[in-house]
C-alpha positions as a printed Julia matrix, in Angstrom:
231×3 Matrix{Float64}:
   0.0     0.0     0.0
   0.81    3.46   -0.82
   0.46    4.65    2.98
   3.31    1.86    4.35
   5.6     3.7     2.08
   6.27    6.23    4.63
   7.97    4.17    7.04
  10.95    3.11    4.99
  13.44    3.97    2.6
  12.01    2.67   -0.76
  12.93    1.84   -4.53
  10.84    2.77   -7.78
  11.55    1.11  -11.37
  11.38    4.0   -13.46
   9.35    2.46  -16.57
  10.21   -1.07  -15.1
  13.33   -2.34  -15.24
  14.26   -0.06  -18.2
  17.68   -0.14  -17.91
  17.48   -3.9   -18.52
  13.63   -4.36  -20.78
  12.02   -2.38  -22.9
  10.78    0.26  -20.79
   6.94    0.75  -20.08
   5.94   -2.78  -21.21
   4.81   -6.06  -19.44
   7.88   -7.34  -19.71
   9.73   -4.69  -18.16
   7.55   -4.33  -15.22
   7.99   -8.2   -14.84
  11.4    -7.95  -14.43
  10.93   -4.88  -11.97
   8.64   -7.0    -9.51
  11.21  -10.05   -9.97
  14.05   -8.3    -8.8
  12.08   -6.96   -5.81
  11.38   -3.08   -6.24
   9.0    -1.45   -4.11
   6.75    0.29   -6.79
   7.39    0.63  -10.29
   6.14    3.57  -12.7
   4.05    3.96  -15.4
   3.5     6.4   -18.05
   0.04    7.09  -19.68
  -1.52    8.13  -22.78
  -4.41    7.69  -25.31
  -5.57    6.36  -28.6
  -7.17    8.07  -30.77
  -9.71    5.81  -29.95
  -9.81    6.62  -26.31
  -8.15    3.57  -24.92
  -5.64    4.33  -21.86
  -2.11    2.67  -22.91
   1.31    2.77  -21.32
   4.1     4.91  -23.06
   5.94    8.07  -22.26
   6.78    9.7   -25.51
   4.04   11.55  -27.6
   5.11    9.64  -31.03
   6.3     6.35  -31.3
   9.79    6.57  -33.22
  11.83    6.12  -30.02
  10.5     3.04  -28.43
   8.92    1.03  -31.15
   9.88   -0.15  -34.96
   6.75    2.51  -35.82
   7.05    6.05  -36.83
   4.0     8.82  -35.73
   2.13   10.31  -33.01
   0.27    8.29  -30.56
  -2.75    9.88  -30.38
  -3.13    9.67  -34.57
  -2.9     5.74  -33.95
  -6.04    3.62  -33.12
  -5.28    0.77  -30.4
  -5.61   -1.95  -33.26
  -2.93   -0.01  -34.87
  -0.21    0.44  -32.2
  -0.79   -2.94  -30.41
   0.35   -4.28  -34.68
   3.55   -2.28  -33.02
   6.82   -3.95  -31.55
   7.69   -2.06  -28.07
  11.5    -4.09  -28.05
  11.55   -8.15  -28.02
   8.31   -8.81  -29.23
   6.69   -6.53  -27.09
   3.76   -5.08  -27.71
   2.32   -1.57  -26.05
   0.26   -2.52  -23.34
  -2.97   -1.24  -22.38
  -3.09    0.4   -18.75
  -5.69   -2.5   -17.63
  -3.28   -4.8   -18.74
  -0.4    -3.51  -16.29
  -3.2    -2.87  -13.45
  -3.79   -6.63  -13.66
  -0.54   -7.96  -13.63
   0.67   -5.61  -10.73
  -2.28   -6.5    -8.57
  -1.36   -7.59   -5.37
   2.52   -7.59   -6.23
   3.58   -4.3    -6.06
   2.4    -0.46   -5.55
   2.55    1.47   -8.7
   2.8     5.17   -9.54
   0.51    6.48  -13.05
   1.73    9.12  -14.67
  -0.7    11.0   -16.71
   0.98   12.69  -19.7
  -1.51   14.03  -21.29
  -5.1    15.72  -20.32
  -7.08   12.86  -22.27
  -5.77   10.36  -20.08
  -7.09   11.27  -16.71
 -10.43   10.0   -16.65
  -9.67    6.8   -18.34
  -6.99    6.26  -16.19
  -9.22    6.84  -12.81
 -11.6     4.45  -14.39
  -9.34    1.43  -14.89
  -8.21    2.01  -11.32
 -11.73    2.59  -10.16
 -13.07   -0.77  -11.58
  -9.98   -2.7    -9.87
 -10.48   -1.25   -6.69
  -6.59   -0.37   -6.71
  -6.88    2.76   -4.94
  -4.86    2.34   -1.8
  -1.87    1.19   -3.98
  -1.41    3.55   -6.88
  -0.47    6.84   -6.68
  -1.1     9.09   -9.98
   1.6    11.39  -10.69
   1.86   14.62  -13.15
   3.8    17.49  -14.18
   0.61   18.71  -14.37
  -1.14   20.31  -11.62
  -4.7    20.61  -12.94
  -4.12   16.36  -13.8
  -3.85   15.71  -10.11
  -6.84   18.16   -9.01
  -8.77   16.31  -11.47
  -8.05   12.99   -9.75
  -8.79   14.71   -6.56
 -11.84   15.48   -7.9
 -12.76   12.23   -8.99
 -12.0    10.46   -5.6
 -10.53   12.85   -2.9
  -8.75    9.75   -1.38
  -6.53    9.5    -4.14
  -2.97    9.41   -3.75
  -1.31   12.18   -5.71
   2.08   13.23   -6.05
   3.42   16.25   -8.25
   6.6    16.14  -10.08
   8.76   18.92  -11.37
  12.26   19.99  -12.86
  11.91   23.77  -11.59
  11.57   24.52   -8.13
   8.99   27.24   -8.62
   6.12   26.41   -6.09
   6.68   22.93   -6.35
   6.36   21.53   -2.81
   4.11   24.49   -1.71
   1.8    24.05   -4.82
   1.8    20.17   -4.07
   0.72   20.96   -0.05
  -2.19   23.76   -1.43
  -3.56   20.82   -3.75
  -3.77   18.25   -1.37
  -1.28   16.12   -2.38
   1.18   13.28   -0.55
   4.28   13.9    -2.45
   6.69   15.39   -4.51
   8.82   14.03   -7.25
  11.53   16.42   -7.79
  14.52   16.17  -10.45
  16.94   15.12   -8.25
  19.39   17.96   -8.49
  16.04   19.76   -7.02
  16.57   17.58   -4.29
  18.85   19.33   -1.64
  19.11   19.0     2.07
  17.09   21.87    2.6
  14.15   21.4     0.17
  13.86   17.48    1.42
  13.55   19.17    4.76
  11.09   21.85    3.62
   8.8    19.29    2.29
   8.7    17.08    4.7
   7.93   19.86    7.41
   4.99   20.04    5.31
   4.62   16.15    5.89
   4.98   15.48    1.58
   7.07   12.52    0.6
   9.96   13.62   -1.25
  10.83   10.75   -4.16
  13.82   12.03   -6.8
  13.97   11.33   -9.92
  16.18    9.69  -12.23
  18.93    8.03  -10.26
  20.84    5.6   -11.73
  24.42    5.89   -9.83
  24.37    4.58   -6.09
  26.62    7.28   -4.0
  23.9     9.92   -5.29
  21.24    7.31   -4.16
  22.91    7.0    -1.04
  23.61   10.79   -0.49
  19.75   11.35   -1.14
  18.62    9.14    1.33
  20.97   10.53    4.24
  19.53   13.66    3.08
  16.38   12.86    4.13
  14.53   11.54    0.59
  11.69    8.73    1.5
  12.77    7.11   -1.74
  14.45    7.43   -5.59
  12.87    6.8    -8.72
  15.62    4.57  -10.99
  16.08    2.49  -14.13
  18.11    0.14  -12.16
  16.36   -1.09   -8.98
  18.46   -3.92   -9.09
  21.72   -2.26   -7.79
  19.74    0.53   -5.46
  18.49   -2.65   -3.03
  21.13   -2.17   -0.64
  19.54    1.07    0.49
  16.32   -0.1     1.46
């Protein structure tokens, strides 16, 4: 659960295991749960057929053997896609299902479209108490809050303007700075204000470590594998 996260120093698989899968598929987040991370995160967008599926980028060039934007592709058409070894691009139900029960999971909405599918496929699962939805996006988050005002929510952001005060004011649980954002004093600030603070992307250990002595609850990473030791 989202809540238990709190109480210990924890480890997100940024996109699964990317450093190791193809990053945002089934396969990926497989390997993530296998290797024992603590949550693993998602990315979210749409079809242009309204389905919710799981991929950061707004085209497709960079992470499958397809070329275009992802909102000009129907669901037919992008599942005919290959994600990296065969995979295909799942569907957000798809990765609800297969992380039920094993491991908490963080949703971040990229796009305005994708909220309220999103909060449905949660909604229908029940998964509530162990998936946080994350934005860069403020209005994303109040629109979750809106939806079900138990909702975990955590903002994320690579300036520091108003981050961790806009992220109390909203009502949310945590902030997901760029980890340079992530000095002594800001961890501090934030957690005055009684937010999680969860960095993002870490990949070497000493700056895991350092963050953690600092005061960060946990680190987002492509390689949960080697950032174990710190839990």
């Amino acid at each position: 659960m989202i809540d238990d996260l709190r109480s210990r120093f924890f480890v997100v698989a940024h996109r699964g295991a990317s450093a190791y899968e193809p990053e945002n598929t089934l396969r990926s987040i497989r390997r993530a749960i296998e290797i024992g991370a603590d949550v693993v995160e998602i990315d979210v967008r749409v079809t242009r057929d309204g389905y919710p599926i799981v991929i950061h980028d707004e085209t497709v060039d960079r992470t499958t053997d397809g070329s275009g934007l992802v909102n000009e592709f129907s669901l037919d058409g992008l599942r005919k896609l290959d994600a990296g070894e065969g995979e295909r691009i799942p569907l957000l139900g798809e990765v609800l299902d297969l992380v039920a029960d094993k491991i908490n999971i963080f949703i971040e909405i990229k796009v305005d479209e994708a909220v309220l599918p999103s909060l449905k496929e949660v909604d229908v699962r029940d998964l509530w108490s162990s998936v946080m939805f994350t934005s860069f996006n403020i209005e994303h988050l109040r629109r979750v809050l809106e939806f079900n005002p138990e909702a975990n929510v955590g903002l994320v952001y690579i300036r520091p303007v108003d981050g961790i005060v806009g992220a109390k004011k909203l009502g949310a649980i945590a902030v997901l700075p760029f980890y340079r954002l992530a000095t002594r004093k800001a961890i501090a600030f934030a957690k005055r204000l009684k937010l999680m603070v969860i960095p993002w992307t870490i990949d070497d250990l000493n700056v895991a470590r350092k963050l953690k002595v600092d005061g960060a609850n946990g680190i987002v990473t492509n390689k949960p594998d080697i950032m174990l030791e710190l839990k």
